[in-house]
N, C-alpha and C positions, 0 to 999 in steps of 0.2 A: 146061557141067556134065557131068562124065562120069558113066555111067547104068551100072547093074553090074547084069544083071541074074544074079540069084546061082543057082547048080548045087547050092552046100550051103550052112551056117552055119557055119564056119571062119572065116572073116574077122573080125578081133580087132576092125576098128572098128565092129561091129556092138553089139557088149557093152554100147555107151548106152544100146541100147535091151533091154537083157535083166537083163543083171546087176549093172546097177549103180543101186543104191538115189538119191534125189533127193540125199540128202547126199553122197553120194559123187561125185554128178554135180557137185557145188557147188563138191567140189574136186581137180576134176578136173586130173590132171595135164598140162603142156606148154599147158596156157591158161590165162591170168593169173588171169581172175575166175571160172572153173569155166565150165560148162555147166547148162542146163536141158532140159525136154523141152517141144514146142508139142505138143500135139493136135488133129486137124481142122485143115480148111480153113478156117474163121472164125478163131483161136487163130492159125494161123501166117500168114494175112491182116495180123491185127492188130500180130502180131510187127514183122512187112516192112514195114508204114507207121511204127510208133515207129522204123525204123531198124537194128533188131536183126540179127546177122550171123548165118546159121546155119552149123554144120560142119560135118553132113550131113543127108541127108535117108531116107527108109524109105517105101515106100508098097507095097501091093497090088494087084497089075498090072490088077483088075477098076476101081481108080480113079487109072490111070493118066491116061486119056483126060480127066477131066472136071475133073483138076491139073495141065493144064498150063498154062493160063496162068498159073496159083500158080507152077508152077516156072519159069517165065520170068523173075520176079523174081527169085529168087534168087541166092546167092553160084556166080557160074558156077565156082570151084573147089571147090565143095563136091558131094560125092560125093553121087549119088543110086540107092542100093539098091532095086531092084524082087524083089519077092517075091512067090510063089502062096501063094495061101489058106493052104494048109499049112504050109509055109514059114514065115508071118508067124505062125499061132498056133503056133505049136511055139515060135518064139522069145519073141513076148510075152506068149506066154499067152491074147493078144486071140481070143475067137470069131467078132466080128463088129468090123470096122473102118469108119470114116463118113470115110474119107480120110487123107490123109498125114500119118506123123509128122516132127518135125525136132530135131534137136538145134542147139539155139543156145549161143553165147555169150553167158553173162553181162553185160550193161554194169556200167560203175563207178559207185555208187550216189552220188546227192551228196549234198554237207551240206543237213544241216536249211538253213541260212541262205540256201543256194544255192537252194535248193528252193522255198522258199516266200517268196525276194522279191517275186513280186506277186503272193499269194496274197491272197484275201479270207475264205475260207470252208475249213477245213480240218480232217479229220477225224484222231485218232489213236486206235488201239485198240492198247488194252492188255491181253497176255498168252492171246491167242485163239490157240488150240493145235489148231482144228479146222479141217482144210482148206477141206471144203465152205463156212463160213463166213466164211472169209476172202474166200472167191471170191464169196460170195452179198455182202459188206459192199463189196466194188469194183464187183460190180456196180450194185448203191442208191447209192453214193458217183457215180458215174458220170454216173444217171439225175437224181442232184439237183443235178447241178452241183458238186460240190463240185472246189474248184481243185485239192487235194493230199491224200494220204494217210501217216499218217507210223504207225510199226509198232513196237511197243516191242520191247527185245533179249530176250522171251522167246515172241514171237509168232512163229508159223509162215512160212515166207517163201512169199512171196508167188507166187513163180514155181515154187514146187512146179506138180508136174504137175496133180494134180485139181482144185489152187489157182486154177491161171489157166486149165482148161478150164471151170468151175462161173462164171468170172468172165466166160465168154465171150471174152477174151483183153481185158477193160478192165484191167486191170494192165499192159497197156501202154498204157494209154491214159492212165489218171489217173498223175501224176505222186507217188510215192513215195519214202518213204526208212528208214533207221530214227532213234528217236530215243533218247539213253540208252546208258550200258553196262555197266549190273548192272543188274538186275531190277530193284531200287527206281528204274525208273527216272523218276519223276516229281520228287525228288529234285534232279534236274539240268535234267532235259527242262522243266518247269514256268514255272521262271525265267528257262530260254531262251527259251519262247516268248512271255512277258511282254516279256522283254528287246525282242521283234522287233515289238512292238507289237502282239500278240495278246491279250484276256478269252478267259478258259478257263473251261469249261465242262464240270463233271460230268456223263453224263447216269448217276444215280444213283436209287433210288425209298428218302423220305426223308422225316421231318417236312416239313423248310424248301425241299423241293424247289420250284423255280416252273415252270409248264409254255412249252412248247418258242416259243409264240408270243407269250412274252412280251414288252412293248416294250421291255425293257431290253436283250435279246439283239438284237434286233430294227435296235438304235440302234450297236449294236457295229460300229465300221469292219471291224476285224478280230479272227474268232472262229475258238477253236478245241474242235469238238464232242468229248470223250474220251470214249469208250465201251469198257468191260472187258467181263468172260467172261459165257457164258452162264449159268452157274450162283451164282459168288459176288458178279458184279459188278466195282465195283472195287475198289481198296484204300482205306481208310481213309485210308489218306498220300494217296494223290492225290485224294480227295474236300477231304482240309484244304485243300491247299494251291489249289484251282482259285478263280475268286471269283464262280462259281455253281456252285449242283447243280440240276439238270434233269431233268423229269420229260415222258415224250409221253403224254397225257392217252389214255385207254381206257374203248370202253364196254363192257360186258356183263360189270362185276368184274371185268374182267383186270388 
């Protein structure tokens, strides 16, 4: 791995980690499927076990020492930038750093059908536009076993940077994709995933809603939980078409 340790900030391949916003990282040019950004040592741990290639690396020479065997895994052609305290906040702005960043390559996301052939338990949210959220719903997906997570084409992606640091880097761990390609997209996604032998499942709060332990969900080979925003819920189209609506039972009036 060659180790740069930097004099100034000039160096253009630095810009991933300065000036270039996560969409921009996405499409990023001279790599096929864009770039993201890891944070921390757990996050770019998690990267390197799903397989994830990085194309460089950034870290702060006070935690040099205590990554390196992090960077022993790594792409030994991928450049790895050492920086002083000042150095790294001048570029990212960061005050305080908890270890090395990296810039990875995007992998090629597969089809829903690909995805979730031996799935049993599978979650999809629809139109969640909040990072921290996304990262907190991989992480509960994670913790409960769930096989797969599928992301409608209006939800936030998932390897944003705050995304998959809040997620603890389980977004690479749970196996995702998106599903849809307009916004409505239950539409299409719904009957696909009937088609694949999936009950789908609103979790909606409702007259006819049934709660989450009920034995008909219960008795389902394969299920797929759909959960929308935090404020409106979901849509009405995807409430029709799912063939339950579900509620997780609450005490103290919540």
């Amino acid at each position: 791995m060659p180790r740069i340790v930097l004099e100034n900030l000039c160096d253009s391949r630095l810009k991933v980690y300065s000036s270039c916003t996560d969409a921009q990282l996405r499409d990023f040019p001279d790599v096929e499927q864009g770039l993201f950004i890891g944070e921390s040592r757990k996050v770019i741990d998690r990267a390197l076990d799903a397989g994830l290639v990085p194309y460089s690396l950034f870290v702060e020479e006070r935690w040099l020492d205590q990554s390196e065997e992090l960077l022993q895994r790594t792409n030994p052609d991928a450049p790895l930038f050492i920086a002083t305290h000042d150095q790294m906040q001048a570029l990212t702005g960061y005050e305080i750093t908890r270890g090395p960043l990296a810039a990875f390559e995007r992998p090629k996301l597969p089809t829903v059908e690909d995805l979730v052939r031996d799935a049993r338990r599978i979650a999809v949210l629809e139109d969640i536009t909040n990072y921290t959220n996304i990262g907190a719903a991989f992480r509960s997906a994670a913790a409960l076993g769930i096989d797969a997570v599928l992301v409608s084409p209006s939800c936030h992606d998932p390897f944003y940077r705050r995304a998959a640091r809040v997620s603890m880097g389980t977004v690479f761990q749970v196996p995702w994709t998106r599903i849809g390609s307009v916004r409505d997209w239950a539409h299409e996604g719904v009957p696909l995933l009937k088609s694949l032998g999936f009950m789908t499942a609103a979790l909606a709060l409702s007259d006819n809603s049934i709660p989450l332990q009920d034995k008909r969900l219960r008795a389902c080979d394969k299920l797929a939980l759909i959960l929308g925003t935090e404020g409106d819920g979901l849509s009405e189209n995807t409430i029709a078409q799912c063939d339950y609506t579900v509620k997780i039972p609450m005490d103290h009036g919540v």
